[in-house]
C-alpha positions, 0 to 999 in steps of 0.5 A: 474528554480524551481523544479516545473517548470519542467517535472521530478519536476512535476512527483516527486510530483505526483508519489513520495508521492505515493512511499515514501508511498508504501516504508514505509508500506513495511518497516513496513510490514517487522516488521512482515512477513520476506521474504524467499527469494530475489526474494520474497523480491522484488515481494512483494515490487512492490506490496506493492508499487504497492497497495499504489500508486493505492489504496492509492489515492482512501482510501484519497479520501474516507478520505476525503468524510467521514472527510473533515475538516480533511483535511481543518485544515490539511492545515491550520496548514501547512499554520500557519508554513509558508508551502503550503497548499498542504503540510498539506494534504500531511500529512493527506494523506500520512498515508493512502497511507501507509495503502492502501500498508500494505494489499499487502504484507500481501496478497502476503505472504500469497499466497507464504506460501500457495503454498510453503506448496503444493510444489509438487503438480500438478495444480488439487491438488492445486485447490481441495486445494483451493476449501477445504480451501473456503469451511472451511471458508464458514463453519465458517459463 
């Protein structure tokens, strides 16, 4: 029996390339913003692969509205070393995949810099904080 013939088969293919994506963009993202903690290790993992696997299918589909062929010769070529088709949008997609992960760690780390520098403070303060930090943005545009 072929691995594609099962359940667990079937669900490796649908949710495994999704992970592997989420797993390589918290790889790269550790490149950049370490975290300070396990614990902040691990919430920023799950979102990241929790961003990849949710908005990485609709960046792909986005891809491939705006660059079709991309995706067409993607196959083709998987075709010409003897792979599946599917292989060669596999790989076109598999790089936004990891793009649509980056954003969460980066997110995610910011959020916990922020709050661990209003260490402290109660609810009110942190919001005044929030509302002066809009209100500078705004103030750039």
């Amino acid at each position: 029996m072929s691995l594609e013939a099962t359940a667990g088969g079937t669900l490796i293919k649908i949710f495994g390339v999704p992970v592997l994506a989420g797993a390589a963009a918290t790889g790269l993202a550790f490149l950049f913003m370490w975290p300070k903690s396990l614990k902040e290790a691990a919430i920023r993992f799950a979102s990241t692969l929790l961003a990849s696997a949710l908005g990485g299918p609709f960046l792909v589909i986005a891809a491939h509205a705006w660059w079709p062929t991309l995706f067409t010769s993607a196959g083709e070529v998987a075709v010409m070393y003897g792979l599946p088709t599917e292989m060669g949008v596999l790989f076109v997609a598999a790089p936004f995949l990891v793009m649509a992960g980056l954003p969460a760690w980066w997110i995610i780390g910011g959020l916990v810099l922020w709050f661990d520098r209003r260490r402290g403070k109660d609810l009110a303060e942190i919001a005044h904080d929030a509302a002066a930090a809009v209100k500078d943005v705004k103030g750039v545009f």
